[in-house]
C-alpha positions as CSV (number, residue, x, y, z in Angstrom):
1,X,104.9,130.4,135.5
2,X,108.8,130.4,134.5
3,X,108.3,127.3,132.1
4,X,105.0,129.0,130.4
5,X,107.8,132.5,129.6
6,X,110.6,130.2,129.0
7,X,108.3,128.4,126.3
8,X,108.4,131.8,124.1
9,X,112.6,131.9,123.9
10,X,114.8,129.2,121.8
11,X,118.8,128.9,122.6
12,X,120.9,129.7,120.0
13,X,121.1,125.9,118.3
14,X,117.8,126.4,117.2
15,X,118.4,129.9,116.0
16,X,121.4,128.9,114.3
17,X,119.7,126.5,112.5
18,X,117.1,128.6,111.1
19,X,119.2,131.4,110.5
20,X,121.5,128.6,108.3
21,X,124.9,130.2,110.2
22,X,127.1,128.5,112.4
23,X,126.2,128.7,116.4
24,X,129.2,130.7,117.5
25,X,128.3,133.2,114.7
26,X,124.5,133.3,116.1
27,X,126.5,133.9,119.4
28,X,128.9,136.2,118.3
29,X,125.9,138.7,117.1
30,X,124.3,137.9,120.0
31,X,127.5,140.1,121.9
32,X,127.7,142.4,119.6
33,X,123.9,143.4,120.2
34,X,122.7,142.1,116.3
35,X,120.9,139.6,117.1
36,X,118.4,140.2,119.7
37,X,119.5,137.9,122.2
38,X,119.1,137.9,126.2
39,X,121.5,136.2,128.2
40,X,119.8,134.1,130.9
41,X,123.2,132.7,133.2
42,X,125.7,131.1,130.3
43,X,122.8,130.8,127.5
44,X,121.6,133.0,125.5
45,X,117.8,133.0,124.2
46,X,115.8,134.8,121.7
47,X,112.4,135.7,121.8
48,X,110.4,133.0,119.1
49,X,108.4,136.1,117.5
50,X,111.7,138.3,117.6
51,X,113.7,135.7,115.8
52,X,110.7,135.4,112.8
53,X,110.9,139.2,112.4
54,X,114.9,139.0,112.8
55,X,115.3,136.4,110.1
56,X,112.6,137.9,107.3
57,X,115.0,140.5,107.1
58,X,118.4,138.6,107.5
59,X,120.6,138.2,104.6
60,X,123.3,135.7,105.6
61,X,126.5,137.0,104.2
62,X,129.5,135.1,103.5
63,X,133.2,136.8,105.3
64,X,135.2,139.2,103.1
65,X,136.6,137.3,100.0
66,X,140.3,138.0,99.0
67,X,140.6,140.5,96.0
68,X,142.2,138.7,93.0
69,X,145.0,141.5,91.1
């Protein structure tokens, strides 16, 4: 019963990977509640169909850039 509900989640390698971002960032939203992420002990997991609706409307961007004078 635990394995067939832990089938649904993916850890946060995989969800780095198809976000394209690197795994601390997909674990850094993850804390900060943008990414919708449970923690389960010291991993975190997202929901399979919540990560497909999460990355149609993700739009990796890149950190603040310096201003050039």
């Amino acid at each position: 019963m635990a394995n067939e509900i832990l089938e649904n989640y993916i850890g946060m390698d995989e969800v780095s990977r198809r976000l394209s971002i690197h795994i601390e960032s997909a674990r850094r939203r993850a804390r900060q509640g943008r990414l919708p992420a449970q923690r389960l002990g010291n991993k975190w997991l997202v929901h399979k169909d919540e990560l497909e609706e999460f990355a149609r409307r993700y739009n990796p961007r890149r950190g603040r850039r310096p201003i050039r004078p």
